[in-house]
C-alpha positions in Angstrom: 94.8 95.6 33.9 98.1 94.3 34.2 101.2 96.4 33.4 102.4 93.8 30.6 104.5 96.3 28.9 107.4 96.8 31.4 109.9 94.1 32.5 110.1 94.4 36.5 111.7 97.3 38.1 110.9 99.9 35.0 108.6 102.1 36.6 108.9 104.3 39.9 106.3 103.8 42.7 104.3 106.5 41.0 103.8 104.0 37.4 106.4 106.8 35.6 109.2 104.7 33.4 112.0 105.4 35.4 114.0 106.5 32.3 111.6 109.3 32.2 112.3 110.2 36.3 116.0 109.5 35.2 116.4 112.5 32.4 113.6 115.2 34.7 114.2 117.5 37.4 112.1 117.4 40.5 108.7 118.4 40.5 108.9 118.0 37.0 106.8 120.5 34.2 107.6 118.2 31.1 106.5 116.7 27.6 106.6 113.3 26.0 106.3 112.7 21.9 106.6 109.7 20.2 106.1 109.6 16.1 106.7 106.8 14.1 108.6 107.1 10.9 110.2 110.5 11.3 113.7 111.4 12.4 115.0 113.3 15.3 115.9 116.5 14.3 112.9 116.6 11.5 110.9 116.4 14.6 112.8 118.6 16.7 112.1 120.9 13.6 108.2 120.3 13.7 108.2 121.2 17.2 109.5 124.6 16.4 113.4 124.2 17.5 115.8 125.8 15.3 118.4 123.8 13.4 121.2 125.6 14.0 121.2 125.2 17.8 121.2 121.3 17.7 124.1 119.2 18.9 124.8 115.7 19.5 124.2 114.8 22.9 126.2 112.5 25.5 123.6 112.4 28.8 126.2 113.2 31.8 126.6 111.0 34.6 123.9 113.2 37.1 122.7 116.4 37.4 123.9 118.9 39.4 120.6 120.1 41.2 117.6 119.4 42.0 115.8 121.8 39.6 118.1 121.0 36.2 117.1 117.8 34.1 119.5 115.7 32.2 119.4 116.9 28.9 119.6 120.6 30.5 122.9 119.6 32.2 124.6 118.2 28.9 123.4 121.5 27.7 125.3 123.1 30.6 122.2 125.7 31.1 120.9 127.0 35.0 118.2 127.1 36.5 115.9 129.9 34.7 117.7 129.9 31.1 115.2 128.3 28.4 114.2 124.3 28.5 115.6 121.8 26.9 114.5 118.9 24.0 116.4 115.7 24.3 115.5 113.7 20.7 116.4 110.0 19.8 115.0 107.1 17.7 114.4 103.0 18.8 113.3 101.3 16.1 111.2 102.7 14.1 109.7 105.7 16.7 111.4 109.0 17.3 111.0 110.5 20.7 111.5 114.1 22.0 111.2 114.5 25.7 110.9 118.4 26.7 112.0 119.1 30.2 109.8 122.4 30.1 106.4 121.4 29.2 106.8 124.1 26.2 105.2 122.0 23.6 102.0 120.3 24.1 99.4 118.1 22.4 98.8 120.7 19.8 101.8 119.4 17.8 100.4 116.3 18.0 98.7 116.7 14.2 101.9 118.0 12.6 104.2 115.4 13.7 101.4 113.0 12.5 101.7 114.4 9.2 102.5 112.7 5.9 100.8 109.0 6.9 102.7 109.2 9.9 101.6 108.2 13.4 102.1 110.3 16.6 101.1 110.8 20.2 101.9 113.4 23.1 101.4 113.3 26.5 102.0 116.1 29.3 102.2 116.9 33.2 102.5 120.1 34.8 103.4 121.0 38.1 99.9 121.9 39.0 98.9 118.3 38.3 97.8 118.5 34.5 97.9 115.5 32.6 96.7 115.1 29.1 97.4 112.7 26.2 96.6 113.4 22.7 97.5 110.7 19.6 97.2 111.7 15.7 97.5 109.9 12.6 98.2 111.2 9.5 97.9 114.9 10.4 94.3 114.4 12.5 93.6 114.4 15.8 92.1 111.1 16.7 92.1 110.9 20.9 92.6 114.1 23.3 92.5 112.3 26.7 92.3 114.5 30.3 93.8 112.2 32.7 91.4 113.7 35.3 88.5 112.4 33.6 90.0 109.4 32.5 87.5 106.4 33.1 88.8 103.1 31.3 85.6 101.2 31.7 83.8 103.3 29.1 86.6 105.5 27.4 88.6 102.5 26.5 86.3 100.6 24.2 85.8 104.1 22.1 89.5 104.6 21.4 91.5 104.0 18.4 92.6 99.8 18.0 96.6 101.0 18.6 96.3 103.3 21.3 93.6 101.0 22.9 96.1 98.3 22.7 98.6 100.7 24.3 96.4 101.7 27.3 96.0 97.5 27.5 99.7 97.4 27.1 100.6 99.9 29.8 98.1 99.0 32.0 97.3 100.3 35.6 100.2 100.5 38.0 98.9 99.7 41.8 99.7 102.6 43.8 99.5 102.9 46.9 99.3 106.4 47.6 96.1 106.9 45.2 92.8 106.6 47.1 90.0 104.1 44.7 89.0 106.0 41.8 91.6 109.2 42.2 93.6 109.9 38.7 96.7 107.8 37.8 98.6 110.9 36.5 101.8 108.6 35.0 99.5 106.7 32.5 99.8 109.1 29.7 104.0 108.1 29.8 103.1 104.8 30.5 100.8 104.4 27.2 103.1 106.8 25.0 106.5 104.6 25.8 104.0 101.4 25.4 102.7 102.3 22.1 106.4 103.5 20.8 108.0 100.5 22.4 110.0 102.6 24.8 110.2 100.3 27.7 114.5 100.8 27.9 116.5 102.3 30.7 118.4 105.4 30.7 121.8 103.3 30.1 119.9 102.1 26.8 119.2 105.5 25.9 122.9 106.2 26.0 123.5 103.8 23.5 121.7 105.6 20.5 122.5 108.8 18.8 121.2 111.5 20.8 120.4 114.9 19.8 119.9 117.9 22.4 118.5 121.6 22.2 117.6 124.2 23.7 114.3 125.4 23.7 111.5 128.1 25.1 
């Protein structure tokens, strides 16, 4: 499939939006949510962060080490101290991107809550991928990247996220043997299917809110 849902130059040679590369450390242990209809720091809130420790957030210029994301530097934490939650809204979708990987897939449902539709995706430093999309406070699609086989997993999927996997397509990589996992397509579908194709420099542009977190 092609990648329609990028314009050229968005993705890394890996098929990872490079906005996502742009706010993570190295070797990155981090989160993705995207939920339609709900604002930043509601969903912050869902996720377990605590009100009070919110701020507005104005990404700095670069990060000071290899091991300290983005949102971590505007927090002005070090290596070790807790993760961080970076939250904005485009259009209608809310995202919160956790640099820790501290909340997973199982907060899917309750962002998805109240008619609302929402979808997580996750990689570890170990190589775990997974993607998980809710509507409406129910699980409709847990997806393990490793056993990921569009062929016959696509046609079973819900019509949105299907057209988001369509959407986001598979990058050609040249460092993945035939048939080995593409572990970037959960960020590629979850930016697809919330419209997140921008750039960090867009990002910048819209109200930010940053936390931290874990």
């Amino acid at each position: 499939m092609p990648i329609r849902a990028f314009p050229p130059h968005a993705l890394d040679e890996e098929g990872t939006p490079l906005w996502i590369n742009d706010l993570a450390a190295d070797d990155p242990n981090h989160s993705l949510h995207v939920v339609r209809g709900l604002e930043p720091a509601r969903a912050l809130e869902t996720l377990g962060a605590v009100p009070h420790l919110f701020r507005p957030c104005e990404l700095p210029a670069g990060k000071p080490d290899e091991w300290t994301s983005l949102p971590a530097a505007a927090l002005g934490t070090q290596p070790g101290d807790s993760g961080a939650l970076l939250a904005g809204r485009v259009g209608a979708w809310t995202f919160v991107y956790d640099d820790s990987g501290s909340t997973t897939e199982e907060s899917t449902p309750s962002l998805s809550a109240e008619g609302r539709t929402a979808a997580t995706t996750t990689f570890s430093i170990n190589a775990d991928a997974s993607l998980a999309y809710a509507v409406d406070g129910e699980q409709l699609a847990w997806i393990n990247v490793d056993d990921l086989d569009l062929a016959t997993d696509l046609p079973n999927m819900p019509a949105e996220l299907r057209a988001a996997f369509v959407a986001a397509g598979t990058a050609d990589l040249d460092y993945l043997e035939p048939g080995a996992p593409d572990y970037s397509i959960g960020f590629r579908v979850i930016c697809a299917l919330a419209g997140l194709t921008c750039t960090l420099d867009d990002l910048r542009r819209v109200p930010l809110l940053v936390t931290p977190f874990g």
